[in-house]
C-alpha positions as MATLAB code, in Angstrom:
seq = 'XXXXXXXXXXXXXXXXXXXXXXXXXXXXXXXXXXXXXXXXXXXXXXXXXXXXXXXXXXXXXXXXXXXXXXXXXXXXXXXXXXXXXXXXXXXXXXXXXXXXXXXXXXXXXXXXXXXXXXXXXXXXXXXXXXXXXXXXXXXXXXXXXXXXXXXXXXXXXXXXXXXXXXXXXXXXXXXXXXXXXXXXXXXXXXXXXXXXXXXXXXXXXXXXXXXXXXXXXXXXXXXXXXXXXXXXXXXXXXXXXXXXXXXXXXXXXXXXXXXXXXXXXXXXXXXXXXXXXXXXXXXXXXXXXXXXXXXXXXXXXXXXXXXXXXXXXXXXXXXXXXXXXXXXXXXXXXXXXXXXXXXXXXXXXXXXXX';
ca = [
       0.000    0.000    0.000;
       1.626    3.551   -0.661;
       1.302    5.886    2.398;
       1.888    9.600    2.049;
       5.244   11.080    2.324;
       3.925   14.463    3.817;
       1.182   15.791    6.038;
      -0.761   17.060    3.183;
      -4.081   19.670    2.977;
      -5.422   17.135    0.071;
      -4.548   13.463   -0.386;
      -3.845   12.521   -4.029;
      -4.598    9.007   -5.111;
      -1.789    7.924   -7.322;
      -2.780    5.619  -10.318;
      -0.812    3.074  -11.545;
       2.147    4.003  -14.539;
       0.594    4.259  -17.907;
       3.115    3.413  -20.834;
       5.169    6.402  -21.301;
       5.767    8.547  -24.155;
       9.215    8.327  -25.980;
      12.101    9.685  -23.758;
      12.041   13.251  -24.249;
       8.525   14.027  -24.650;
       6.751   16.141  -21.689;
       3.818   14.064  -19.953;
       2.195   14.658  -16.036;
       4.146   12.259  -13.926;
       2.019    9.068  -12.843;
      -1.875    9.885  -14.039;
      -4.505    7.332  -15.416;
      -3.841    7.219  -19.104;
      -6.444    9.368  -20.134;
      -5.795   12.179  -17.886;
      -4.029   15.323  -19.017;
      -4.053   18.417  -16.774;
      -7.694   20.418  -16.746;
      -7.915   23.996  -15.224;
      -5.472   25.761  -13.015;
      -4.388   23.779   -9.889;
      -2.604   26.345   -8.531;
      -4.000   27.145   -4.628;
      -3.355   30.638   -3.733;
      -3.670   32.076   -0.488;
      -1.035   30.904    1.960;
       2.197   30.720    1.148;
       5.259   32.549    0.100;
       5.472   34.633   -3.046;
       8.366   34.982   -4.879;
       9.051   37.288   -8.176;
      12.367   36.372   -9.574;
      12.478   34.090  -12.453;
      15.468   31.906  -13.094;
      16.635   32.160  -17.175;
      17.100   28.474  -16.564;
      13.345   27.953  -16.668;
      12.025   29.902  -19.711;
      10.606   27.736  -22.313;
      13.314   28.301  -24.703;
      16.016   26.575  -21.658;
      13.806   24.035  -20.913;
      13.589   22.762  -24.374;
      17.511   23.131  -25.322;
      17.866   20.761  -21.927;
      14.504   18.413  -22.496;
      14.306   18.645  -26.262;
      10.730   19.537  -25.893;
       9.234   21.251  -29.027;
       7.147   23.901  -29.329;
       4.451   21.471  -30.670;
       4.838   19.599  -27.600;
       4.200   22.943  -25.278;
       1.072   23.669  -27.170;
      -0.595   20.746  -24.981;
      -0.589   22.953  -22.443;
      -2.723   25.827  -22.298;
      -0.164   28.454  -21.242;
       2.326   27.383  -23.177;
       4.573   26.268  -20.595;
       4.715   29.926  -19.066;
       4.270   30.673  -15.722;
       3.482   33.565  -13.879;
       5.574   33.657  -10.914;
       3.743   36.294   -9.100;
       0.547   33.751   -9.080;
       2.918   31.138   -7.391;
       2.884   30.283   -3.790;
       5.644   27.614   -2.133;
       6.456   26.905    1.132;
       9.446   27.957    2.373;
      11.184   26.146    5.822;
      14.252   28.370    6.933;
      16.714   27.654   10.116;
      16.029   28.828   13.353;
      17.826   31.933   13.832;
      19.402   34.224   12.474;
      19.920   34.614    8.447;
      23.749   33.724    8.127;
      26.662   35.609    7.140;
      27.937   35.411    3.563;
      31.098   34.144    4.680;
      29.282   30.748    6.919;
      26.198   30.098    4.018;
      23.046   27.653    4.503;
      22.282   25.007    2.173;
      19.446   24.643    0.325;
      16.621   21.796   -0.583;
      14.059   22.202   -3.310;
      11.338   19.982   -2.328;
       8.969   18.474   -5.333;
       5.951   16.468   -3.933;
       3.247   14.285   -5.328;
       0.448   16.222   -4.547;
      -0.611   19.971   -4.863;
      -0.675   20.751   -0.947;
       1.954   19.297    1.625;
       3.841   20.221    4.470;
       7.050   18.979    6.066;
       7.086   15.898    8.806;
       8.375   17.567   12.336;
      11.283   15.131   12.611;
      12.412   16.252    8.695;
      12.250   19.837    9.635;
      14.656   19.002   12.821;
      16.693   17.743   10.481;
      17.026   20.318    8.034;
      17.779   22.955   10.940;
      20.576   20.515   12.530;
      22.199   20.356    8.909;
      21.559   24.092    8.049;
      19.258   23.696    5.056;
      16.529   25.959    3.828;
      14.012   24.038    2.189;
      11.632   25.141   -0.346;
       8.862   23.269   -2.527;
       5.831   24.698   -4.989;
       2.432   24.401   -4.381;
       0.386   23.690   -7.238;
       2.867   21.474   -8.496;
       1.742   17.879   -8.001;
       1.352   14.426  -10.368;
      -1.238   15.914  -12.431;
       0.887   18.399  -13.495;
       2.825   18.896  -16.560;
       6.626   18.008  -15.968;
       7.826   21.527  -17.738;
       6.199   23.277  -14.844;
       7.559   21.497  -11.940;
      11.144   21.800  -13.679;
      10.155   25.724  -14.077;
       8.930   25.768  -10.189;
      12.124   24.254   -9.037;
      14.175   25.937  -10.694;
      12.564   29.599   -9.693;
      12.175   28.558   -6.432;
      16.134   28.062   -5.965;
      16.686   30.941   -7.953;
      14.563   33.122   -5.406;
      16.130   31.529   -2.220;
      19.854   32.116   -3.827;
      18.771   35.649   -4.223;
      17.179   35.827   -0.767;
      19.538   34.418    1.386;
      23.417   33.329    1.950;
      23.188   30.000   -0.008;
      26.552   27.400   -0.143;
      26.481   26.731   -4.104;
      27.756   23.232   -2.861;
      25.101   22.677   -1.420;
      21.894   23.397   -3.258;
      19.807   19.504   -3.817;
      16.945   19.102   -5.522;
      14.486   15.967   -3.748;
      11.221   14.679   -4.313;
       9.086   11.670   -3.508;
       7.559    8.540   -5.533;
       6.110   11.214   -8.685;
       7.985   14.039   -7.154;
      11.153   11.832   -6.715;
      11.222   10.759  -10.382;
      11.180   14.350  -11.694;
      13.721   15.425   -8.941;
      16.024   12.752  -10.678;
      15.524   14.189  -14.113;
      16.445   17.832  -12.559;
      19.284   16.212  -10.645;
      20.581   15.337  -14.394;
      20.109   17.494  -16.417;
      20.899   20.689  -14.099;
      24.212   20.054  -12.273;
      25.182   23.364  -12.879;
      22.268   24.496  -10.195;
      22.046   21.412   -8.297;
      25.187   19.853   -6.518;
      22.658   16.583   -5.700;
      19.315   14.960   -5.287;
      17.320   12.333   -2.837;
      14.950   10.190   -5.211;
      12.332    8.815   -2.670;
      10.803    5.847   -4.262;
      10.755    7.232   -7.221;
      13.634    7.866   -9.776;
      13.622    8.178  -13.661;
      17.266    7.878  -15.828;
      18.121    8.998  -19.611;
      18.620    5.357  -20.791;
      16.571    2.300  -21.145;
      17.810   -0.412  -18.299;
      17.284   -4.220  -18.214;
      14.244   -5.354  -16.253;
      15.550   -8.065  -13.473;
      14.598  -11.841  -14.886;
      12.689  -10.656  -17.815;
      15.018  -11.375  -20.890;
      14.858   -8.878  -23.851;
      12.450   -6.627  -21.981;
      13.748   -3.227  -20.369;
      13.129   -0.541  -18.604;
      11.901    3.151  -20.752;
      14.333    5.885  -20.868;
      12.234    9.158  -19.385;
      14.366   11.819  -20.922;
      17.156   12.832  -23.026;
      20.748   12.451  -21.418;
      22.688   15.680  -20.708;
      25.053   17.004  -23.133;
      28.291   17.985  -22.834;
      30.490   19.655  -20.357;
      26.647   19.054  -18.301;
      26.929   15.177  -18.705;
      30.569   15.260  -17.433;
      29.889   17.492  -14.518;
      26.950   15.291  -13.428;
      29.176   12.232  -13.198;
      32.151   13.838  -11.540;
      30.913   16.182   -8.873;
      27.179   15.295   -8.644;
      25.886   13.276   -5.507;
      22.787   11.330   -6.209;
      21.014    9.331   -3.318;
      18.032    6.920   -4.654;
      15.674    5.423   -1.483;
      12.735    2.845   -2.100;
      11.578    0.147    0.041;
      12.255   -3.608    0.136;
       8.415   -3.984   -0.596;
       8.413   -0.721   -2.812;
       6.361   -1.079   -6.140;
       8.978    1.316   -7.675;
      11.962   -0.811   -5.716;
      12.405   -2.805   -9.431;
      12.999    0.096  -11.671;
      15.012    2.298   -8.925;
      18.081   -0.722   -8.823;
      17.978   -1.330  -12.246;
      17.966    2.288  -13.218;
      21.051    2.189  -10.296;
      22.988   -0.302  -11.215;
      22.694   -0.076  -14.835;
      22.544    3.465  -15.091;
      24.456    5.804  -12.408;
      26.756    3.147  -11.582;
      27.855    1.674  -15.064;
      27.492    4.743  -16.348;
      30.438    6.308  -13.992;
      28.646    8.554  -11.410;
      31.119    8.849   -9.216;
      28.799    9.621   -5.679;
      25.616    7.596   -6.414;
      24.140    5.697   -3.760;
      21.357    3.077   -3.580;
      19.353    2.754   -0.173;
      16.819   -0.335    0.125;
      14.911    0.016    3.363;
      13.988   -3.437    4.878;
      10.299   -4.488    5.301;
       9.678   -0.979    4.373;
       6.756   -0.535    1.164;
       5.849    2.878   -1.075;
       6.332    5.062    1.902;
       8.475    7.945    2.509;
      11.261    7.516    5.289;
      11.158    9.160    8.654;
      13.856   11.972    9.806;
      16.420    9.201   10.556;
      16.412    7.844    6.721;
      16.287   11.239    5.497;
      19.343   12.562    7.657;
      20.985    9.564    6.086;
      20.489   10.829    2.514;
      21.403   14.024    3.157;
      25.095   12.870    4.980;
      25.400   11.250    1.301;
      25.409   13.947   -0.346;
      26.775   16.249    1.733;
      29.668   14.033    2.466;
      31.905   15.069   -0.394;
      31.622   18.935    0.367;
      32.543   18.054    3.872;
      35.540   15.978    3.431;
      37.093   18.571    1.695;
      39.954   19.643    4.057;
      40.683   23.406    2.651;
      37.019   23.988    3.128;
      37.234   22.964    6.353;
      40.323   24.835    7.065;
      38.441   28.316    6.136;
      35.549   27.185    8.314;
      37.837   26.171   11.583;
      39.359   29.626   10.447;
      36.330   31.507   10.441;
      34.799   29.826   13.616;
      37.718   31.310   15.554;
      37.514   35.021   14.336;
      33.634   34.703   15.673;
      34.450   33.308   19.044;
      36.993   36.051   19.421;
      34.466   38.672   18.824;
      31.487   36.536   20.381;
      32.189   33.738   22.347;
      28.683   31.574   22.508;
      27.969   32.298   18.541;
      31.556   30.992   17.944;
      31.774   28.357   20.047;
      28.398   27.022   17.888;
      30.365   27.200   14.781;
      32.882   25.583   16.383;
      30.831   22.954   17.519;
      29.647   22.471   13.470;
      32.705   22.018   12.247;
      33.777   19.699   14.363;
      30.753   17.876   13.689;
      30.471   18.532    9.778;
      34.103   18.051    9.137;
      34.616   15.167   11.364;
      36.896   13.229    8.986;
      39.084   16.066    8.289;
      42.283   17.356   10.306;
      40.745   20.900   10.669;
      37.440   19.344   12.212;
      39.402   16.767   14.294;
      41.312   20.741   15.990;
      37.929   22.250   15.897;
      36.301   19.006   18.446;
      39.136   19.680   20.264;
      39.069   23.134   21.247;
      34.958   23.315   21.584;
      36.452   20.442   24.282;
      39.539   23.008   25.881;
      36.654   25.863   25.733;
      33.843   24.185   27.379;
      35.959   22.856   30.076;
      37.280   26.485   30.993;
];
């Protein structure tokens, strides 16, 4: 049975996967076959407004990275435009203090299955103890076309880079079961916005995979594969963290589309997580703090990043003691395996026990 990921306003029903159009071609993510999006879903009210838009997401982008036609675009009724004014998203920001653009956040673009959600308690404990800003669209669910919930993503990390003191190492894109298959198809084909992604049982790849015991038959292709300099990028720096459940529906095409895809294909930090007894469900705060240590573990092994962070945790407990003694404390913590973070554990130790 597939239980929501998110404490949601409305519950979507998903359907089962229709046969999918050829890779490449634009198509809601998951509806009956003979639904297409009807009317505006978009809810209004509530929520943050935002009136940037990102060049990334214009219609013209979108098809040099998708290679969507204009033909394609005229299924929808605006085109593939969006107004970004008429937008809401909800937008989960650290306790405290914005930071300094010297000690930056991180950020998570959330894409969900349905049109109205909200973040578990435990995840949003999680996102402050790892000092990530998360952000997701409303309006932006299954029954939507897939050129709008690239366009949302991408204007709602656009907004939050503007807004506040982002780490461009750390900006992810994430998303579960619908929502995690078109996070996976950002995560690839925009590495130069997104450093990594956490595909929730749900995860889509750029070439047709073998099906497991099935001889001859194989899994579709969803999308065209990155180009260029983009391609090579993805498979060097990238992190990509897949997640389904030993009882998962989508647990099939999620290893193939690992093992046959990111790993053969060279992506140097992809991981696979396969949560026992576990079905189409989305993980609790323990699962998802997992994830995000994947993908956050290359940034923080890096040792003369972690050297200018020890550095600048000692300027601020020279000029405030408690504030730097917290940053001290985080480096320690983030930059455990690193000489600078093994100095900074030490003297949050000498401090405390003045």
């Amino acid at each position: 049975m597939r239980t929501p990921c998110l404490a949601r306003v409305l519950v979507l029903a998903l359907a089962a996967t229709p046969a999918w159009p050829q890779a490449g071609e634009p198509e809601p993510c998951d509806p009956a076959p003979d639904e297409r999006p009807v009317g505006d879903a978009r809810p209004g009210g509530d929520g943050e407004v935002f009136a940037l838009e990102s060049p990334l997401a214009s219609v013209d982008a979108q098809i040099a990275r998708f290679s969507w036609t204009a033909k394609d675009l005229a299924k929808d009724p605006t085109g593939g435009k969006i107004a970004i004014a008429d937008e809401r998203f909800l937008l989960v920001v650290p306790p405290g203090a914005a930071p300094p653009a010297e000690d930056p956040w991180g950020l998570v673009v959330w894409i969900d299955p349905g049109d109205r959600f909200d973040l578990p308690p435990d995840w949003r404990t999680v996102l402050a103890a790892r000092r990530l800003v998360a952000v997701g669209a409303f309006g932006a669910g299954n029954d939507r076309y897939v050129w709008r919930r690239v366009a949302l993503a991408l204007h709602a990390a656009h907004n939050v880079r503007q807004r506040f003191a982002i780490d461009p190492d750390r900006v992810y894109v994430a998303g579960y079961s619908g929502g995690g298959r078109v996070a996976s198809r950002i995560g690839l084909q925009y590495p130069d916005v997104f450093t990594g992604g956490v595909y929730l049982c749900g995860a889509d790849y750029y070439r047709t995979v073998p099906i497991a015991g099935k001889p001859g038959t194989r899994w579709p292709a969803r999308m065209p594969a990155p180009k260029g300099a983009l391609a090579e990028r993805g498979r060097s720096h990238s992190r990509h963290v897949l997640v389904t459940g030993e009882h998962d529906d989508n647990r099939a095409p999620m290893l193939a589309r690992y093992e046959h895809g990111w790993k053969a294909d060279g992506f140097r930090y992809a991981h696979y997580l396969e949560l026992p007894g576990h079905g189409h469900e989305c993980p609790d705060g323990t699962t998802f703090d997992r994830a995000l240590a994947l993908v956050d573990a290359p940034v923080f092994v890096d040792e003369a990043r972690a050297r200018r962070a020890l550095e600048r945790a000692r300027a601020r407990v020279a000029d405030e003691f408690v504030a730097g003694l917290d940053l001290l404390r985080a480096v320690g913590r983030d930059y455990a395996a690193t000489a600078a973070g093994k100095e900074a554990a030490a003297e949050v130790e000498r401090l405390e026990g003045k």
